[in-house]
C-alpha positions in Angstrom: 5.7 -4.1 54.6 6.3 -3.2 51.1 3.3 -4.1 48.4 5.4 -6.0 46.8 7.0 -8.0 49.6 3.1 -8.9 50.7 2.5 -9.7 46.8 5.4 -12.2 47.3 4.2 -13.9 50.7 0.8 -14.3 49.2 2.2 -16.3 45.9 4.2 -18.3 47.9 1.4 -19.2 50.6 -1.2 -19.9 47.1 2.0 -22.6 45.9 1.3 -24.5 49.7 -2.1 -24.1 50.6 -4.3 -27.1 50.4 -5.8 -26.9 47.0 -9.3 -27.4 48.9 -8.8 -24.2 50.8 -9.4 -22.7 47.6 -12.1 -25.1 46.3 -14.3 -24.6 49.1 -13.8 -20.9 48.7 -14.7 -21.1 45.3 -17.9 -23.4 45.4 -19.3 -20.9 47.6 -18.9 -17.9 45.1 -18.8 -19.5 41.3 -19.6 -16.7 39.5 -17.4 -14.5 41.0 -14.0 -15.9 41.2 -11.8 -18.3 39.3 -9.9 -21.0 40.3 -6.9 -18.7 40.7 -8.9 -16.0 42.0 -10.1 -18.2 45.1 -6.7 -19.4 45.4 -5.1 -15.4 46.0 -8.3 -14.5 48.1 -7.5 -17.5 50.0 -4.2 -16.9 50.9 -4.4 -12.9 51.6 -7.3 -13.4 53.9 -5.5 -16.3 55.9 -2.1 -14.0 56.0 -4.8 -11.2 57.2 -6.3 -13.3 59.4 -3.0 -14.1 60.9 -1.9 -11.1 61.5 -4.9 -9.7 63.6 -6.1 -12.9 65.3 -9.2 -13.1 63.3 -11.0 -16.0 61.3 -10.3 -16.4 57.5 -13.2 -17.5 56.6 -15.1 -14.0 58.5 -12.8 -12.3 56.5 -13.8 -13.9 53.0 -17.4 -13.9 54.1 -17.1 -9.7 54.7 -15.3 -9.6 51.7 -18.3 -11.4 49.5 -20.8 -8.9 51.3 -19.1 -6.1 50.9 -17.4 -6.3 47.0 -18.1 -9.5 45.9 -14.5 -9.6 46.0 -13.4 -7.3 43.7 -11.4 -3.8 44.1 -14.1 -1.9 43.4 -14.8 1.5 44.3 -18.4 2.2 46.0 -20.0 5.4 46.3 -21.0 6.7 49.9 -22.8 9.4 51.1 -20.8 12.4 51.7 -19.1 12.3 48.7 -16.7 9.5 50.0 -16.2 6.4 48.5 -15.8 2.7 50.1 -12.3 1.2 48.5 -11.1 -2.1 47.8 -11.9 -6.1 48.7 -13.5 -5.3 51.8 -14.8 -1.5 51.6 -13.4 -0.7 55.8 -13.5 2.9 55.6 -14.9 5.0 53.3 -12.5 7.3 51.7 -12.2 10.9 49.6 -9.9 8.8 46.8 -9.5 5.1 46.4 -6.1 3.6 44.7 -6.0 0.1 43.3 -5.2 -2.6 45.9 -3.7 -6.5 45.7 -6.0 -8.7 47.4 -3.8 -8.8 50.1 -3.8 -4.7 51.0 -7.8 -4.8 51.3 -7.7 -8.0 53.4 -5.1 -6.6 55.5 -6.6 -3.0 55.9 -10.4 -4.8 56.8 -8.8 -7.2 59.2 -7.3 -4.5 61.2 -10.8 -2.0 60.8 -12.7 -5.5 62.2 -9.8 -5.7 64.9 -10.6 -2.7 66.2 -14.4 -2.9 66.2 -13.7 -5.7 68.5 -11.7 -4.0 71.0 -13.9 -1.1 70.7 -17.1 -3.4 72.0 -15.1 -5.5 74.3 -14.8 -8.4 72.2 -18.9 -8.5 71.0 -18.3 -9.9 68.0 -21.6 -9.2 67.1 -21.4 -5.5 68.1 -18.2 -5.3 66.3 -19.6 -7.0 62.9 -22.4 -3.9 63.3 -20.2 -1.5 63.8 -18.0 -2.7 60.6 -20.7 -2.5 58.9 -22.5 0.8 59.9 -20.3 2.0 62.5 -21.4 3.2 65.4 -24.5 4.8 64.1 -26.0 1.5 63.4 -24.8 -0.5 66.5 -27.0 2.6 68.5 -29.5 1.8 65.4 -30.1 -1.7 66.1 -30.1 -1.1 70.0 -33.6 0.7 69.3 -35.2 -1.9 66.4 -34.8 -2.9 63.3 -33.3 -0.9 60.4 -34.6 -1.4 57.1 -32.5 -0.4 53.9 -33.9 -1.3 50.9 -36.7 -3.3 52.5 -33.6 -5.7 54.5 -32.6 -5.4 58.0 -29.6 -3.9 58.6 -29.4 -5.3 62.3 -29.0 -8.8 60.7 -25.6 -8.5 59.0 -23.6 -9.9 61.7 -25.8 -12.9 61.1 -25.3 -13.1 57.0 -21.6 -12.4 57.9 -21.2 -15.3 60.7 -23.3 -17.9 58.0 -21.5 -17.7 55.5 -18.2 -17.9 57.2 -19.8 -21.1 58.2 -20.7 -22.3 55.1 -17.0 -21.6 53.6 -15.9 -23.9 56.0 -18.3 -26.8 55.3 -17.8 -26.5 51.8 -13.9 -26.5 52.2 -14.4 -29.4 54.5 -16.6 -30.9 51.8 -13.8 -30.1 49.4 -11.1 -32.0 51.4 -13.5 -34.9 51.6 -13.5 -35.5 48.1 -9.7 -35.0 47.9 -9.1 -37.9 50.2 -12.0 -40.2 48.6 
């Protein structure tokens, strides 16, 4: 689908969303995106989500870990670099990306982790993260990187999934108080 036709789906889908979609979102990452901000990551990783049978708030959670979700561009080893909201692949030249594009292109990377390991969701979160080096890693111990386990990121991935959807329940609460 054209950029600009996805660009269109996703302002619609931001105009009737639940405002507390967006709330919760937001309370969970203050510093890093506004109101309107939350609102757009929202909505692209819920149209993402839809598309690949995945959970929105896994995609959010990836996307907080991996750009804080922004379109940055990430150096790699190898003289590649990691591109967009959530860094999938890394890549010889990045081009700027609607929050939609990155969602979309890290949904379907995490979609095929998770036909590649037979629906492990655990072994697919490791090998989005590290690939298959680190899944074969992990098998063996733990891998430290800057004094943190690498092993553990399906873990920091799968809590704070959960905790974007306590604080949008929390944020719904308060709507119907």
């Amino acid at each position: 689908m054209p950029p600009i036709m996805l660009q269109a789906i996703i302002r619609l889908m931001v105009l009737i969303q639940d405002p507390a979609t967006a709330d919760g979102l937001r309370s969970t990452a203050p510093v890093y995106l506004t109101p309107e901000q939350a609102a757009e990551h929202s909505a692209a990783a819920a149209y993402a989500a839809r598309q690949y049978q995945l959970d929105d708030t896994l995609l959010l959670s990836i996307a907080y870990h991996e750009s804080r979700y922004t379109d940055a561009v990430t150096p790699e080893p190898g003289g590649k670099y990691s591109c967009g909201t959530m860094t999938p692949v890394p890549q010889a030249h990045c081009s700027r990306q609607a929050p939609v594009e990155g969602y979309l292109a890290g949904a379907a990377h995490l979609r095929g982790w998770i036909t590649a390991e037979r629906g492990d969701l655990r072994l697919a979160l490791l090998g989005y993260a590290g690939g298959g080096r680190l899944i074969r890693a992990c098998a063996d111990g733990p891998v430290l990187t800057h004094g943190v386990d690498a092993c553990h990121t399906p873990a920091v991935f799968l809590a704070r999934a959960a905790w974007i959807r306590t604080e949008r329940r929390r944020a719904r609460a308060r709507v119907s108080s």
